[in-house]
C-alpha positions, 0 to 999 in steps of 0.5 A: 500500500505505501510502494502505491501511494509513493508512486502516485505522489511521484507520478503526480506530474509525469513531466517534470518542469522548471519552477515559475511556468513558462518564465522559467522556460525563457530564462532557460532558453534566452539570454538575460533580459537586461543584455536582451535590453541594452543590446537594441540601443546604440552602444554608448561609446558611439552615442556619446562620441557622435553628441560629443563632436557634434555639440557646437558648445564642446567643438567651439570649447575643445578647439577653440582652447588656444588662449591661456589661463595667467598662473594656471597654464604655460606662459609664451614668448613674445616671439612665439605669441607672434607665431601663434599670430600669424597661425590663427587664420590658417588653424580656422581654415585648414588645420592640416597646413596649420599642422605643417606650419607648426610643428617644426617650431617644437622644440625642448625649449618651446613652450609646452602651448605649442604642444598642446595646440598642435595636439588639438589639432592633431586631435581635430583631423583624427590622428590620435596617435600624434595627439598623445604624443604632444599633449604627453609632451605638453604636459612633461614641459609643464606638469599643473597644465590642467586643460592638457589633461583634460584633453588627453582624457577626452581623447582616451574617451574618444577612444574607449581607454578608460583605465587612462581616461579616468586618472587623466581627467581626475587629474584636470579636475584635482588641478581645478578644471571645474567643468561639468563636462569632464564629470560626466565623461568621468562618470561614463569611464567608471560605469563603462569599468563597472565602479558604480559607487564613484560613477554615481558621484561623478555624474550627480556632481556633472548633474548639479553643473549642467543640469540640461545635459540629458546625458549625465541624467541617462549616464546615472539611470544607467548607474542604478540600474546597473547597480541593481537600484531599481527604484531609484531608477525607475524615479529617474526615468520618470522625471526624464520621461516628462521632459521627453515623453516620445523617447523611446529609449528611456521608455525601454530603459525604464521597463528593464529597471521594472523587470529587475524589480519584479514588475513585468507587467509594468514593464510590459505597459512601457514595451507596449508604448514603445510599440505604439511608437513604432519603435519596438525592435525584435528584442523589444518585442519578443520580451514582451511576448515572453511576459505575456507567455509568463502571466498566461497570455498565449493569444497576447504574447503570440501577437507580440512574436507576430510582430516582432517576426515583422521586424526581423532581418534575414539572419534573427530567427533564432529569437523567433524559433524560441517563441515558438518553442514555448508556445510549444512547451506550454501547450498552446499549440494553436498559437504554436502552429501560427508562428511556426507557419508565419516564421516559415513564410517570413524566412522561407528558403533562408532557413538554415538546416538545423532552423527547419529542423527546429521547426520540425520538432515543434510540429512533431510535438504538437502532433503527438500532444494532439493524438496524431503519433503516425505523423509524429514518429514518421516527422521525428525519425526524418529529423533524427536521420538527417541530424543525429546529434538533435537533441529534441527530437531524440528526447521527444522520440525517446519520449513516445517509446516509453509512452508505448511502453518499449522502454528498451528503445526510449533509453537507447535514444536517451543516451544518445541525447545525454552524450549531446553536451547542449541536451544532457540535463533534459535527457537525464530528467526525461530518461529519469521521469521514464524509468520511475513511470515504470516502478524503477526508482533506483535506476533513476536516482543517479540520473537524477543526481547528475541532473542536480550536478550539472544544474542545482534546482529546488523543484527537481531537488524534491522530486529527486527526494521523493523518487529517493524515498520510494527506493528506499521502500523497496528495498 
């Protein structure tokens, strides 16, 4: 009597599955939310560089810089005031003649101004190299010349280098450069390194001097978010979406700041708005697919996957066979044959072997779901012959041998998909769940336990202490 009762309590769910439904499918199945997130926006190195050089303010500050500070910066001779002169109509006109015109003038003994304006100029026509060299040399002539560092910092930003950027302009600033901007670069050099304590101060400070600049505000939403203050974050967005309620970029910004609270459906609110807009990529909207399918909206969500098929490229139907796949999995198989049917239709001849095999599966598991196993077997044995090494339809066809109770054969197309590195932990479990339909709990456990090895989780942690339980009570 208690051997009957044990059994029943394990075969309580004949398929084991993750913890939290279907969200447990899309963690499992896609990269995180928040690289889903940040991957559809320009990389902010990019952003930053394009506003930067395109901001009349900063060209006019950065190469106009060619006046020194009395007692703060290098003095110049009266000869060489005279040189410079004569060189400022040709360094507003044509920088590269300036540049030929210049730099025989440098010497040990010239004034480390000359350096560092033929730094900026340098600098202006790209050559980054040559601009190191004479800001380095300007500021070897004379060690407190702040604008030289600051400058050197901003190229080293230009260039992605923070582990120089960040000590340059905090020496520009230790020598009195108080300019918000070099705050906010700094800012984006600690966050770019991941040091979010100093980021966060350095963008409020850049915040305080130049409260217009949306950059620094975006730059320390980043900082929150990326500290994991989601709260703080989700404020901050809210003041920057009043002064710009059409950017669809700190709507998305603001929705990964809700899922990282455990607000998905707040999230999805944001996504939806940025649907709207006409501004929702694939990422976009296969995120908020996947909520939907999490909070049992196969008819939302499969709207969602609708549309993001709409917006994918040739090359992006990995996303798109993932939805799929859940829809799949969570037995909304109506849904399930709508998308596989439209991703075909999208993709067509493009599909790469192993794509049009995953669909394949999908169709051949919705067949068996649905009562048809002629049609199933016949499509998984053709998936299994032109691809040895797919895992799911082994499982699945191992599935259905043990369902008709040739357990003989279910193993043997279990282990073949254990010894598939990508499928081991679901061939385990499935190759398990098998055994212990068939009274054979101590066969299972080890199976089990190597599960719970490659992948620790609690809900197959108790299923394995029930599976353990009855062994032990048939000994």
């Amino acid at each position: 009597m208690m051997k009957t009762f044990q059994s029943r309590a394990i075969h309580r769910h004949p398929r084991w599955r993750l913890p939290s439904g279907i969200l447990a499918c899309v963690l499992a199945l896609s990269p995180s939310i928040g690289s889903l997130l940040h991957s559809q926006t320009q990389s902010p190195l990019e952003q930053l560089s394009a506003e930067m050089w395109s901001d009349p303010d900063f060209v006019k500050e950065f190469l106009g810089s060619y006046g020194f500070l009395a007692g703060y910066e290098p003095t110049i001779a009266d000869n060489e005031r005279e040189t410079l002169r004569n060189l400022v109509e040709v360094i507003e006109s044509n920088p590269a003649a300036a540049i030929r015109q210049l730099e025989p003038q440098i010497t040990a003994d010239s004034s480390a101004a000359f350096d560092f304006i033929l730094a900026n100029l340098y600098f202006q026509e790209g050559n980054a190299r040559r601009a190191t060299q004479f800001y380095n040399s300007a500021i070897e002539k004379f060690p407190s010349f702040r604008r030289a560092y600051k400058n050197l910092g901003l190229l080293y930003v230009q260039e992605g280098n923070f582990e120089r950027a960040i000590p340059t302009i905090s020496k520009a600033l230790e020598l009195g450069e108080v300019d918000g901007r070099a705050y906010g670069l700094l800012g984006y050099g600690y966050l770019t390194l991941g040091r979010y304590y100093p980021a966060e101060a350095a963008y409020r400070q850049a915040i305080l001097m130049q409260p217009e600049v949306k950059d620094w505000q975006l730059g320390l939403a980043r900082t929150l978010l990326q500290s994991q203050r989601y709260a703080d974050a989700i404020a901050l967005f809210d003041t920057l979406l009043k002064d710009e309620p059409d950017n669809a970029q700190f709507w998305m910004l603001q929705s990964n700041a809700f899922i990282g609270k455990g607000e998905p459906l707040n999230a999805a609110k944001n996504l939806e708005i940025v649907r709207r807009m006409g501004a929702a990529n694939l990422n976009a909207l296969t995120l908020l697919g996947d909520i939907y399918m999490n909070h049992a909206s196969p008819d939302l969500a499969l709207e969602a996957y609708l549309a993001a098929i709409e917006t994918a490229d040739d090359e992006q139907v990995r996303p798109l066979l993932r939805a799929a796949q859940l829809l799949t999995r969570a037995g909304n198989f109506a849904q399930a044959t709508v998308m596989i049917e439209r991703t075909r239709a999208r993709f067509g001849d493009t599909l790469a072997e192993a794509e049009e095999l995953s669909l394949l599966t999908q169709e051949a598991r919705i067949a068996r779901a649905e009562g048809d196993d002629e049609a199933a077997v016949t499509a998984l044995n053709r998936i299994v012959e032109r691809d040895s090494l797919n895992g799911d339809a082994l499982i699945e066809l191992a599935n259905y041998h043990a369902d008709q109770g040739d357990l003989a054969k279910a193993i043997n197309r279990y282990q073949q998909a254990e010894k598939i590195r990508d499928f081991e932990r679901p061939a385990l479990i499935a190759h398990a769940q098998a055994l212990v339909r068939n009274g054979q709990y101590q066969k299972a456990l080890p199976l089990l336990r190597r599960a719970l090895q490659l992948q620790p989780d609690n809900n197959l942690q108790d299923y394995f202490e029930r599976v353990e339980r009855a062994a032990r009570s048939q000994r």
